[in-house]
Steps between C-alpha positions, in 0.01 A plus 500: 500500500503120449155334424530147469159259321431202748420225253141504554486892359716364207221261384167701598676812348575283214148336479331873527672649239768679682895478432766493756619881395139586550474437859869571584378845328151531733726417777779798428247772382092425559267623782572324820235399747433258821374163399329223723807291760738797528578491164561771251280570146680689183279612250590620145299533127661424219374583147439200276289620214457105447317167539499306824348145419287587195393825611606887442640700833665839525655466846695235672482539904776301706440459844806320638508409906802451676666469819818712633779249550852652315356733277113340389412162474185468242262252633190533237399689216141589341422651173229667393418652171290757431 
C-alpha cells in the first residue's frame, strides 16, 4: 500500500517529534479508526525510553490522519508522549 505525506504532515510531523518512517509505519500497521470529514485515524505507540523537550517519556503515540486517494494521502499528524 502506498501512503504518501502531504507537505503539511511533513512539517507538523516534523515539528511534533515524529519522522517520516514513523507515520508511514502508523499508517501500514497501527489501529485504524473514523476521524471527523470522512477521513481516516491510524494510531500506533512507539517506545522511546527518552526526552521529548526537556522532559522524560516512555511512550511515543502517532496519530497520523489521512485521506484514501492511490494508496493514503497523510494530511496531519499529532504526537503525544506519555
Amino acid at each position: 500500500m502506498e501512503v504518501r505525506l502531504h507537505p503539511h504532515a511533513k512539517e507538523r510531523a516534523a515539528e511534533r517529534g515524529a519522522t517520516d518512517e514513523e507515520v508511514i509505519a502508523t499508517v501500514r500497521e497501527g489501529e485504524r479508526f473514523p476521524a471527523k470529514f470522512g477521513r481516516t485515524g491510524f494510531r500506533r505507540n512507539f517506545p522511546l525510553d527518552g526526552e521529548w523537550r526537556g522532559r522524560p517519556y516512555r511512550t511515543k503515540q502517532i496519530e497520523a490522519f489521512a485521506v484514501e486517494e492511490d494508496g493514503w494521502l497523510v494530511i496531519t499528524v499529532v504526537v503525544r508522549y506519555f
